[in-house]
VOGU-3710 file (C-alpha; in Angstrom, 3 decimals, decimal comma):
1> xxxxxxxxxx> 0,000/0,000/0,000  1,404/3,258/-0,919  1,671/6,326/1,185  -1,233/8,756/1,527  -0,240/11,257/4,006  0,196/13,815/2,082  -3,457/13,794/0,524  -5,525/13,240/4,108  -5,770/16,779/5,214  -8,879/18,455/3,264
11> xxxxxxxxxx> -7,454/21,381/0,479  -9,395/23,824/2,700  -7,439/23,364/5,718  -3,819/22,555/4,555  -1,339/23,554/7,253  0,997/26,203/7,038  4,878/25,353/5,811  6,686/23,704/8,724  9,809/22,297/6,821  8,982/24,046/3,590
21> xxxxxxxxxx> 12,138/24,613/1,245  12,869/28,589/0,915  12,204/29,209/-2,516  13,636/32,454/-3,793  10,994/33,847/-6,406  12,362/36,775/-8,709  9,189/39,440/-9,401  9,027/37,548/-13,144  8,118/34,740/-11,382  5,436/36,273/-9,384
31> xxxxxxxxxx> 3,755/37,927/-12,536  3,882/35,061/-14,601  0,806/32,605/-15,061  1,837/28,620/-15,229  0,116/26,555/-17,496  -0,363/22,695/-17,620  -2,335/20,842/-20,175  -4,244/18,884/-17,723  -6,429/16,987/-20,090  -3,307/16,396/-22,448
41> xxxxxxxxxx> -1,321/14,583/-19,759  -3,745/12,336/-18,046  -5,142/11,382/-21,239  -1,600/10,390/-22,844  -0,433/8,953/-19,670  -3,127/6,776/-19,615  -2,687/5,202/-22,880  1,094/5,196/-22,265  0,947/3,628/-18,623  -1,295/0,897/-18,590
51> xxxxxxxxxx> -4,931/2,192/-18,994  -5,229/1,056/-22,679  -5,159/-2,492/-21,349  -7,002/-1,171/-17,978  -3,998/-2,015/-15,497  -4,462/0,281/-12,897  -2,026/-1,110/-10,847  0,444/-0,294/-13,175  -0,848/3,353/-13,697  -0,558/3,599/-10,029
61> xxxxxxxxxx> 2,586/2,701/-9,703  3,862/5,424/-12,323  2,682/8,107/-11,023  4,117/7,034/-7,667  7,491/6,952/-9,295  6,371/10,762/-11,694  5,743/11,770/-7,224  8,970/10,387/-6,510  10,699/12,036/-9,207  8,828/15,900/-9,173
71> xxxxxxxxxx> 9,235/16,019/-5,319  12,855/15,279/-5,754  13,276/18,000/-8,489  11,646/20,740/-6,164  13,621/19,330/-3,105  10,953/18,351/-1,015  11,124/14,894/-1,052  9,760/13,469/2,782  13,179/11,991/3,658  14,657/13,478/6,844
81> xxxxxxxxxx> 18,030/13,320/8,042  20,907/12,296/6,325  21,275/10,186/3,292  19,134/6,881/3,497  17,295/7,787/6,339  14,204/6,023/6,582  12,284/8,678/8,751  9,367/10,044/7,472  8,711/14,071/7,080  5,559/15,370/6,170
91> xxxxxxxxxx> 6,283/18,085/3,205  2,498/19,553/2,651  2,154/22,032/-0,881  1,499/25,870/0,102  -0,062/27,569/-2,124  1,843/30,740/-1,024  5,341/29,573/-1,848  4,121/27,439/-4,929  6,484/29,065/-7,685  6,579/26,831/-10,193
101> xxxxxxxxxx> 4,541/24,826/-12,786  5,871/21,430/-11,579  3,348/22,187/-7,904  0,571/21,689/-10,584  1,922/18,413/-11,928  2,154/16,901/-8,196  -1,271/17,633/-7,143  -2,169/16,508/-10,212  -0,779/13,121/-9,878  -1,291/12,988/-6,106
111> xxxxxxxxxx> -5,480/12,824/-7,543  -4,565/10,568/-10,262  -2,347/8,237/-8,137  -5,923/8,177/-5,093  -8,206/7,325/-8,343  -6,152/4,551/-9,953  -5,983/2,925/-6,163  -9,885/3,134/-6,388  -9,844/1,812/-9,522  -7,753/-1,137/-8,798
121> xxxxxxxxxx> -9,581/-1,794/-5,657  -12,879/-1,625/-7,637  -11,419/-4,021/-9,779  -10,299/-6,709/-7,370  -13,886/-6,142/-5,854  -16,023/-7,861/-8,646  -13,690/-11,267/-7,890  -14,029/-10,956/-3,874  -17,638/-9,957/-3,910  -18,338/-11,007/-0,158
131> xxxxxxxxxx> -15,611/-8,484/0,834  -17,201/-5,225/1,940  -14,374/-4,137/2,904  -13,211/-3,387/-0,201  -15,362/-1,350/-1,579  -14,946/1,252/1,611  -11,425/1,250/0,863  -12,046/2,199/-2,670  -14,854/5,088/-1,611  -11,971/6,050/0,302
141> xxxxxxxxxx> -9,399/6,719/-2,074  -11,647/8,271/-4,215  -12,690/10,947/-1,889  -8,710/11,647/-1,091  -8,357/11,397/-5,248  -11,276/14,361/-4,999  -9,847/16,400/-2,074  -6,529/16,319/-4,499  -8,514/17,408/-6,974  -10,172/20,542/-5,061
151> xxxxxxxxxx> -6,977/22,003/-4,186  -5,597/21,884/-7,827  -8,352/23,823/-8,293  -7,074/26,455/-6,050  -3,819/25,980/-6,511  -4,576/26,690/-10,508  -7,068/29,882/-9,585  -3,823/31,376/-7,734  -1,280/30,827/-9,669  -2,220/29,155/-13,409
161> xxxxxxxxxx> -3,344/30,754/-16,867  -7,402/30,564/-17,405  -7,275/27,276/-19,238  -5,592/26,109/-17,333  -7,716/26,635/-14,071  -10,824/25,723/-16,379  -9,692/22,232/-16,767  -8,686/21,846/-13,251  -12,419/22,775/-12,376  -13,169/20,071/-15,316
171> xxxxxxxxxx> -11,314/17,754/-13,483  -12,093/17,966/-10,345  -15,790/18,230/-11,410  -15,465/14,872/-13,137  -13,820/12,819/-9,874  -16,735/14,376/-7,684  -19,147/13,362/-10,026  -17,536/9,646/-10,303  -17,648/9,714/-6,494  -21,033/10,721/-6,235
181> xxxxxxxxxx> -22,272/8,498/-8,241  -20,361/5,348/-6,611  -22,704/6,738/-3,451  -25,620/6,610/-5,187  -26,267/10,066/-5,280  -27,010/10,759/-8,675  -28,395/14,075/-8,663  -24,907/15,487/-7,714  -23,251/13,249/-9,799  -25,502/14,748/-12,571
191> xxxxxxxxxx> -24,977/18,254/-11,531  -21,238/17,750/-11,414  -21,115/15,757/-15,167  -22,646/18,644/-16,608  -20,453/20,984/-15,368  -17,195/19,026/-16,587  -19,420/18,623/-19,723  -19,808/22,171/-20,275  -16,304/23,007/-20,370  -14,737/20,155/-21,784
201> xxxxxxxxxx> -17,069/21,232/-24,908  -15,560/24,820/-24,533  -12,538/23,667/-24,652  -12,881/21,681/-27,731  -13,599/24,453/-30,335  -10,494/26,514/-29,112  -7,674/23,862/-28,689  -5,104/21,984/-31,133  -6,394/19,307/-33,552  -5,040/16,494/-31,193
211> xxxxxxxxxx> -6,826/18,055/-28,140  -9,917/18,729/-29,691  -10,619/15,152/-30,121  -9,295/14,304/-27,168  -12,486/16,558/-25,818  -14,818/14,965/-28,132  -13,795/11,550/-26,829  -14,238/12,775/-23,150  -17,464/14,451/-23,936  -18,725/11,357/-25,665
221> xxxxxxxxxx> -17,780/9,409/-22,023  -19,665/11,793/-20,060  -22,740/11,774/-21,560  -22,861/8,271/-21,502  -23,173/8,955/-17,552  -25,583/11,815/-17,504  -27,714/9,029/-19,350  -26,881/6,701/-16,261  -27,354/9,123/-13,959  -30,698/10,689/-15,814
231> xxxxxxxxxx> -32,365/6,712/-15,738  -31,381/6,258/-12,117  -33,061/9,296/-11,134  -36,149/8,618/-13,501  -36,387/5,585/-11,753  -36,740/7,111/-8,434  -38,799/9,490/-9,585  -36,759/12,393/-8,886  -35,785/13,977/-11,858  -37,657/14,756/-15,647
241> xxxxxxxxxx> -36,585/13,923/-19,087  -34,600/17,111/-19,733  -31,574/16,391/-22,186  -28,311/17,229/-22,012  -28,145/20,619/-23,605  -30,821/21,650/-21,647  -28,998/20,517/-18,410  -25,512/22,132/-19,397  -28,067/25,482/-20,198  -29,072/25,164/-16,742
251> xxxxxxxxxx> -25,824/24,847/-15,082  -24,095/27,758/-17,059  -27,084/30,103/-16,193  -26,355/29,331/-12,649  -22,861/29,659/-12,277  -22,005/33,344/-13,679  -18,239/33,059/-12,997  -17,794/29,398/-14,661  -20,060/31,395/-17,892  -17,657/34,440/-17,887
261> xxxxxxxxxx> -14,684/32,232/-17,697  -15,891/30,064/-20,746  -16,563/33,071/-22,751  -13,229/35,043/-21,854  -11,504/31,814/-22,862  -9,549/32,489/-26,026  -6,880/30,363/-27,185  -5,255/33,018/-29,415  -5,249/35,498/-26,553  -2,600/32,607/-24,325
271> xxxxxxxxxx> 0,924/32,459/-25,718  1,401/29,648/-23,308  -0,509/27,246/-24,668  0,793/27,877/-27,601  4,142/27,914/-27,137  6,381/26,063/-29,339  3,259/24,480/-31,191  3,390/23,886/-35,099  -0,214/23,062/-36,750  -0,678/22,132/-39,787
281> xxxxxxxxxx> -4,060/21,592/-42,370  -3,353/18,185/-43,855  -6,424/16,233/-45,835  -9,318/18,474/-44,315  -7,237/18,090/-40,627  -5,190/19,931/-38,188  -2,011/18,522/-37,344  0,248/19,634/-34,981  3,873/19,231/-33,245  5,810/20,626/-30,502
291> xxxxxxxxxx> 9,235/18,887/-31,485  11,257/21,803/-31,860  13,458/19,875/-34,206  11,113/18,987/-36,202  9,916/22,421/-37,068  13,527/23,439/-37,779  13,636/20,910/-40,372  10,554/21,589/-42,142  11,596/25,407/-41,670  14,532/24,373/-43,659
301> xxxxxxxxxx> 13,018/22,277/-46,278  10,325/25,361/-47,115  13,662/27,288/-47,453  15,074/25,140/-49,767  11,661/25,069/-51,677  11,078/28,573/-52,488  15,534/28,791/-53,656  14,864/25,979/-55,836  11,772/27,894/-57,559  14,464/31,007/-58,410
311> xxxxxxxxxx> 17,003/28,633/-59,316  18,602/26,528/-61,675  21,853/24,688/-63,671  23,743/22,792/-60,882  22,520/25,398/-58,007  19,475/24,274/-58,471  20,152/20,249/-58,204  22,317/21,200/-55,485  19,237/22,849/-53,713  17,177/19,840/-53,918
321> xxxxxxxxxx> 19,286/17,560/-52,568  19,601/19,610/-49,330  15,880/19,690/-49,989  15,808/15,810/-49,656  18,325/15,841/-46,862  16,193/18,144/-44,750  12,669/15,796/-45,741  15,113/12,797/-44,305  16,100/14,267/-41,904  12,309/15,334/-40,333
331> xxxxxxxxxx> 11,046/11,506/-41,257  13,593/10,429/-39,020  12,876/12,437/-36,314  8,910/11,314/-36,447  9,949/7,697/-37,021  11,856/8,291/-33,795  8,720/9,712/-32,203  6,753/6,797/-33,074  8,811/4,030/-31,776  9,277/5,952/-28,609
341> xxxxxxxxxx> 5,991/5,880/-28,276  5,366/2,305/-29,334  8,218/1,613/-26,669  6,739/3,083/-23,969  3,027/2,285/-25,073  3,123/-0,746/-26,542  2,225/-1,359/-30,424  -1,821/-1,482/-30,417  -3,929/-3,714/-31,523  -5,634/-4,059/-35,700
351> xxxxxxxxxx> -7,623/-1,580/-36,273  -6,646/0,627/-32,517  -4,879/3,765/-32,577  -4,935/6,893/-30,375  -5,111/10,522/-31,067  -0,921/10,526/-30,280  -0,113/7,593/-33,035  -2,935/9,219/-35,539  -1,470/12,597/-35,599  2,681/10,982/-35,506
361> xxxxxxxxxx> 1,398/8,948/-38,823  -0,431/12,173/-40,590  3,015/13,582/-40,189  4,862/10,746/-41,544  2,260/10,892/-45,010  2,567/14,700/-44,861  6,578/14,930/-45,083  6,465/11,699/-47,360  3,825/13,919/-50,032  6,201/16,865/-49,423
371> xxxxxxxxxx> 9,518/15,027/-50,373  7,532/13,074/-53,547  6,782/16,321/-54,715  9,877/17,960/-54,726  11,223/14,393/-56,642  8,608/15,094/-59,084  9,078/18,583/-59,747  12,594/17,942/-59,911  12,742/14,897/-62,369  9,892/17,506/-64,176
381> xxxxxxxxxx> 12,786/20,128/-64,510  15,221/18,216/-65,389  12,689/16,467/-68,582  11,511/19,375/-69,667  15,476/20,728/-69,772  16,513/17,992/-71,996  13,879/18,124/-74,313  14,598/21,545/-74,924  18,309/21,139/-75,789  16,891/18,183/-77,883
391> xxxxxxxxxx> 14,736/20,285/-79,649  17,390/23,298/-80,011  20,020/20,941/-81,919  17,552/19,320/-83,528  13,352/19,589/-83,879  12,927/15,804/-83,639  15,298/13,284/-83,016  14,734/11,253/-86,651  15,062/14,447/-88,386  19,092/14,210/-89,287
401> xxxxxxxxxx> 17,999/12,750/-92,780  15,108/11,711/-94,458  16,886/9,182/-96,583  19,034/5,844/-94,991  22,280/8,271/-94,984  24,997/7,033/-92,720  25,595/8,808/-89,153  28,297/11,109/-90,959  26,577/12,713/-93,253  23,768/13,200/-90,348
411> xxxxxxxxxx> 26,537/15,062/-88,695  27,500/16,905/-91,586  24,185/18,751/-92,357  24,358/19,828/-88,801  21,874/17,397/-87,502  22,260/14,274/-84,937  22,688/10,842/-86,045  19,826/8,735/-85,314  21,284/6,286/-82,738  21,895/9,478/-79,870
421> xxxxxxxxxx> 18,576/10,950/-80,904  16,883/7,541/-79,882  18,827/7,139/-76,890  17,896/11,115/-75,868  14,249/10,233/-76,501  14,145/6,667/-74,355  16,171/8,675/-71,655  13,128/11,218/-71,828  10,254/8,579/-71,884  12,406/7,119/-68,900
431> xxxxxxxxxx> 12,219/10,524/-66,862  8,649/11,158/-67,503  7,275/7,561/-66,553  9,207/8,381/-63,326  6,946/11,479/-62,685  4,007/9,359/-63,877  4,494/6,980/-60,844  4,865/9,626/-58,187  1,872/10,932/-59,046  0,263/8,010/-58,468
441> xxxxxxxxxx> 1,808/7,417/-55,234  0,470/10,892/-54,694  -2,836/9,671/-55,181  -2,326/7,102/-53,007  -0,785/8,769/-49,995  -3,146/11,685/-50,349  -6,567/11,028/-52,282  -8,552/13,763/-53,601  -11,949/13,826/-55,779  -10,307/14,614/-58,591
451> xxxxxxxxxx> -8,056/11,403/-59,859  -4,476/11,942/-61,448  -6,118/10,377/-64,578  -8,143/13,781/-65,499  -5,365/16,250/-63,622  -3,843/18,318/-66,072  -0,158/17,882/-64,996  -0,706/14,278/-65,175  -2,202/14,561/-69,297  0,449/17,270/-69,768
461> xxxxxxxxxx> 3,349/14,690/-68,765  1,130/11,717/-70,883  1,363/13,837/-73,883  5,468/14,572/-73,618  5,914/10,898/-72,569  4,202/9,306/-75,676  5,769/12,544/-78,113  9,467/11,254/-77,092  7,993/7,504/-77,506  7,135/8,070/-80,756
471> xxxxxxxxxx> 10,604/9,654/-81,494  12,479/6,475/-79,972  10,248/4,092/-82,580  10,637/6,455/-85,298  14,608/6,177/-85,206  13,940/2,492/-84,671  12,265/2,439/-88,087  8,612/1,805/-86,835  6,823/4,505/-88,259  3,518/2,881/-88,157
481> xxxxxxxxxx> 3,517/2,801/-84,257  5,340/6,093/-83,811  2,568/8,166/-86,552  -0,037/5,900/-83,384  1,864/7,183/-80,494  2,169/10,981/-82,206  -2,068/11,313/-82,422  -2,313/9,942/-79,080  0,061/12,269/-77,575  -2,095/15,060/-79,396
491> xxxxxxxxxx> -5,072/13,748/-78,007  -3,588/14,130/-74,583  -2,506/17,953/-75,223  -5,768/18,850/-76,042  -7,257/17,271/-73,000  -4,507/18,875/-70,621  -5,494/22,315/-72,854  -8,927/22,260/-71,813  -8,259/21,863/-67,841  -5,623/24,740/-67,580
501> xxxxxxxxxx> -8,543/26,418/-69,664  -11,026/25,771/-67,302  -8,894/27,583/-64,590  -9,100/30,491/-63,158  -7,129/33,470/-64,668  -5,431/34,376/-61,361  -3,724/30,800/-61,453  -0,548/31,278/-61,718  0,930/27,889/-63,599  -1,792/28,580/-65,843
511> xxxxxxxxxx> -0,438/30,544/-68,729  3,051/29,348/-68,797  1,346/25,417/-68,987  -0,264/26,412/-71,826  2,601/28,260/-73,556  4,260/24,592/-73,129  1,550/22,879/-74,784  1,550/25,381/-77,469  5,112/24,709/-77,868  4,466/20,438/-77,719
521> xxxxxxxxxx> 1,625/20,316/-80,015  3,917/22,895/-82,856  6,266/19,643/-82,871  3,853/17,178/-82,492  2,835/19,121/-86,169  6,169/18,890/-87,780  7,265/15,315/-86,079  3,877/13,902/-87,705  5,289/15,279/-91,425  8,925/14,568/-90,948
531> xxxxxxxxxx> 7,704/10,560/-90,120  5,403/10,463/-93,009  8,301/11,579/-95,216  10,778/8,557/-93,556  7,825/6,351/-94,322  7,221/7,320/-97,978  11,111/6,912/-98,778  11,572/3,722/-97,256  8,701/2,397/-98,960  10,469/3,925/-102,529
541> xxxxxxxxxx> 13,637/2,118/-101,116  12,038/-1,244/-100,761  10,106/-1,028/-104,348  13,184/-0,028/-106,037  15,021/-3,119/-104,218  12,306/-5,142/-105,483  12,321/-4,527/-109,043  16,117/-4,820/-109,495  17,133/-8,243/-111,246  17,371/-11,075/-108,741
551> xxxxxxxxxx> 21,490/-12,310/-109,519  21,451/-16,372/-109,938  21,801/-18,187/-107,336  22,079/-21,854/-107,518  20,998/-24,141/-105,347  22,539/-27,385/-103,703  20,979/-30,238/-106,170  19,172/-32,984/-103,705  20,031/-36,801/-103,666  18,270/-38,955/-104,416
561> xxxxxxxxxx> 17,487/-40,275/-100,901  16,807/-36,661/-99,792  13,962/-36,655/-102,636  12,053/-39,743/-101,643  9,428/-38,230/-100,410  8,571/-35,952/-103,465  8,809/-36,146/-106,900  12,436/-34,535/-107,607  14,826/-34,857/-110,023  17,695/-32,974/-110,077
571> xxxxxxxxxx> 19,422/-35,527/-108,904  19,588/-36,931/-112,724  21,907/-33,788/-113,353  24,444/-34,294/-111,114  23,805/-38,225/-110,721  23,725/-38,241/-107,148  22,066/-40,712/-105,368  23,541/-40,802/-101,906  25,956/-38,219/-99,914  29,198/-39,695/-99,155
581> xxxxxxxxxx> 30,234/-39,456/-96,757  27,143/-39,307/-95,210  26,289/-36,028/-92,841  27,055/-36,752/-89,190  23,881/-37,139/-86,259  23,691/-37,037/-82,966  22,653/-40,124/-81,311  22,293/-41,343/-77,765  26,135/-41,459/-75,919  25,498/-44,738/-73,988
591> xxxxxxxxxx> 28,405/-47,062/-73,259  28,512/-50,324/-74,651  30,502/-52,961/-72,191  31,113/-56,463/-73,212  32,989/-59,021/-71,220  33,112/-61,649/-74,353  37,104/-62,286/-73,764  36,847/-63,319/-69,739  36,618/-67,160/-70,843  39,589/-67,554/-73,175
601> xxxxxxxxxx> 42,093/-66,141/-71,008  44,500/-68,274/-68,747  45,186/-66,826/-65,540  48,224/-68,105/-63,754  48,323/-70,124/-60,533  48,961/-68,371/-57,070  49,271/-71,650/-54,685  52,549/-70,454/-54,180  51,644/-67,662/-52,122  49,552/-68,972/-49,867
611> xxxxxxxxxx> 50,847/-70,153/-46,365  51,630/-73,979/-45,427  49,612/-75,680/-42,376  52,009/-77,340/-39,796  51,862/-81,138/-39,870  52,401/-83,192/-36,718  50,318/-84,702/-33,143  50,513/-81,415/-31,224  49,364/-78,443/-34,212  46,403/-80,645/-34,154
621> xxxx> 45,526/-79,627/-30,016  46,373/-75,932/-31,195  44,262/-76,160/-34,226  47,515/-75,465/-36,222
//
């Protein structure tokens, strides 16, 4: 059983400092307002220590050891005497010498450590049910868990920010309620639940993403006790059917402080809470981080970005990958993140997740979508750079001659031979099925209405992809499939056309997109004419190969065995009826073994060698 002490006077009547620490407060200190995220660090503690698998014992035990640990931080840890003394010294919290937010997280814990006992106990009550012992132990606990409670309150209203004190009163509100009701008195457990309600709900449509549905989630558990609470007293006949907005009307008209603190409370209007605090919108959701580290990255990386946009040459590729470096570099801090939390947590369960892991893996698909993009716009740059020094030296890549010239005289007339001009244009088709793919990874990490199919970006890059595939057939000689490939790659220009159309002016990609299709289609033109020329001289090259004179070629005259099967003669001419010698086969390599010379051979006689017997009366007894 763990010590108590500290929690069995009532908050009202706390005593004085006896052997309170002097704690030298500068005027700073005075004037400043703490802060603690109340709801933020039970909820997350929870999950972290044991309450996702509801092991209160081991919740209880860490936030005897988070005690341990805060007390010894402030110095006023109960040990008297020297070193390893086992003598107890009772260290009560004064509110007047409080000066510093870690006061706040031992009271804090002081409840939570009382309500996890209860909890436990409560537990170990529904196996020994003939124990009634038990349960006042655990109505016990839970009333030194609310007395905690209470003086957080007015340890917060002294010293803390407005949020801050709001969800201590939250708190506090919501362990006298749970008490209540384990006492059967419903109608203050009711009156309490609604006041928790009331500004958990508050406090949901001014926090962070993460905390917001970490309100939602604790609104959703309290009403599912007003409805406890509301039957119970139905069934007594004690209360009427009001609902719950009706009930949290009531309370707030009745409690003009709590209703001026709820509508003074302004998140923008308390630098503390957000200090250090990056949010994001991500997919229709607000994401947010306080790893400093983190933001310095992605600071960084946006850095980068916008250099990259004003760059180019080697700068520019230079740029990106310190772009990618920085994107690494933030991926691994929230991989580290995660498996610190999986560490301490424990990996959940299929289809489980908290708000913590949720908003760690919208950050993962949020950096991953950055870094594709920058890969995409830079294997963009770097196609659409080629294909304009392709097009500078040369307006397609089969246009060095229109007739089967060698690669010299390609050079000569100032053209490229055929052979780089296909490699240039499978190099191209190579880059732009690479931007192809990341945008449908894209897709994948972050789906939209509109698919990549009907994105104009995505036609744009169809239309260059199949324009340079038509080049690489064309100086492979397929003209058929590269004139295909050339009215497809139209097709796709048009489409893309019509989107960036569709557009608003004000966009600002729009006019310089369609300046590049403008430029596409104008070669798509001429590329279409320069192939049809290629394919109306090779087919003059193949009918003038055709109707020269075919030169006389005589043929091998067949044997007569070789002609069995049809009726052929020319063997008569060169009176051949076999070939000798005959053409060699291949037949089966098996050995062939005979022993046909073992009986006519005479081997000689060894009786010489082998080894006399002793004669006589005594080799006989010896068996010699």
């Amino acid at each position: 059983c763990l010590d108590m002490s500290t929690e069995a006077t009532p908050p009202s009547t706390l005593p004085e400092d006896d052997g309170q620490p002097q704690h030298q407060s500068s005027k700073n200190d005075a004037k400043r307002k703490f802060h603690l995220d109340i709801l933020y660090e039970t909820e997350t503690s929870h999950m972290q220590y044991g309450l996702r698998h509801s092991d209160f014992q081991r919740y209880r035990k860490y936030c005897s050891r988070k005690l341990a640990r805060v007390r010894k931080s402030l110095k006023l840890t109960h040990q008297q005497g020297h070193k390893g003394s086992s003598q107890f010294n009772k260290r009560p919290i004064d509110i007047n010498t409080a000066n510093d937010e870690r006061f706040l997280t031992l009271v804090l814990f002081k409840a939570e450590r009382a309500w996890a006992f209860s909890m436990q106990i409560k537990q170990d009550m529904e196996i020994q049910e003939n124990n009634p012992r038990l349960r006042f132990h655990m109505l016990k606990r839970l009333e030194k868990a609310v007395q905690s409670a209470q003086f957080l309150v007015q340890l917060s209203a002294a010293k803390a920010d407005n949020p801050t004190n709001l969800q201590a009163e939250a708190y506090a509100a919501n362990l006298a309620a749970l008490c209540a009701q384990e006492r059967y008195d419903y109608q203050t457990a009711l009156t309490n639940y609604v006041k928790a309600r009331a500004i958990y709900d508050k406090l949901g449509t001014v926090s962070t993403s993460e905390k917001k549905q970490m309100c939602k989630d604790k609104v959703e558990r309290i009403d599912d006790s007003i409805r406890v609470c509301n039957y119970n007293l139905r069934k007594d006949k004690i209360a009427g059917t009001e609902d719950t907005q009706t009930l949290v009307g009531k309370a707030l008209s009745g409690d003009d402080e709590l209703a001026s603190k709820l509508a003074s409370l302004n998140l923008s209007k308390n630098p503390s809470t957000s200090k250090g605090l990056r949010e994001i919108q991500w997919q229709g959701v607000a994401i947010d981080t306080k790893n400093e580290k983190l933001q310095a990255q992605l600071d960084l990386a946006s850095d980068y970005t916008s250099a990259c946009s004003t760059s180019s040459g080697n700068d520019q590729v230079l740029l990106y990958d310190k772009l990618f470096g920085a994107y690494a570099e933030a991926l691994k801090l929230v991989k580290d993140d995660l498996n610190l939390y999986y560490k301490t947590a424990g990996k959940p369960k299929a289809g489980t997740s908290d708000l913590h892991e949720q908003n760690l893996l919208k950050w993962q698909d949020y950096i991953n979508y950055l870094k594709l993009t920058a890969s995409m716009q830079r294997t963009l740059a770097l196609a659409l750079e080629q294909s304009q020094s392709s097009s500078s030296s040369s307006s397609t890549p089969s246009s060095a001659s229109t007739t089967s010239t060698t690669t010299a005289s390609a050079k000569s007339t100032g053209g490229v031979s055929a052979s780089a001009g296909t490699k240039k244009a499978a190099d191209l088709v190579r880059l732009y099925d690479s931007v192809l793919r990341g945008m449908m990874e894209l897709e994948a990490i972050a789906p939209s209405d509109k698919t990549s199919d009907t994105s104009p970006i995505y036609l744009f890059c169809k239309a260059n992809r199949c324009y340079w595939l038509a080049q690489s057939f064309a100086g492979s000689g397929k003209m058929t499939e590269s004139l295909a490939l050339l009215e497809r790659a139209e097709t796709y220009s048009s489409k893309s056309r019509e989107e960036y159309t569709a557009l608003p002016k004000s966009e600002p990609l729009r006019e310089s997109q369609i300046a590049k299709l403008d430029h596409l289609e104008k070669h798509i033109r001429s590329g279409r004419t320069k192939i049809k020329a290629r394919a109306f001289v090779q087919a003059l090259e193949k009918k003038v190969a055709s109707d020269q004179p075919e030169q006389d070629v005589t043929e091998k005259s067949r044997s007569l065995l070789e002609g069995l099967d049809s009726f052929d003669v020319s063997f008569l001419d060169s009176k051949r009826l076999i070939d000798l010698p005959p053409d060699f086969e291949p037949i089966a390599a098996n050995p062939l073994l005979f022993d046909l010379a073992g009986s006519e051979l005479t081997f000689p006689s060894l009786d010489n060698r082998k080894k006399k017997q002793g004669q006589g009366w005594l080799s006989s007894l010896w068996g010699r």
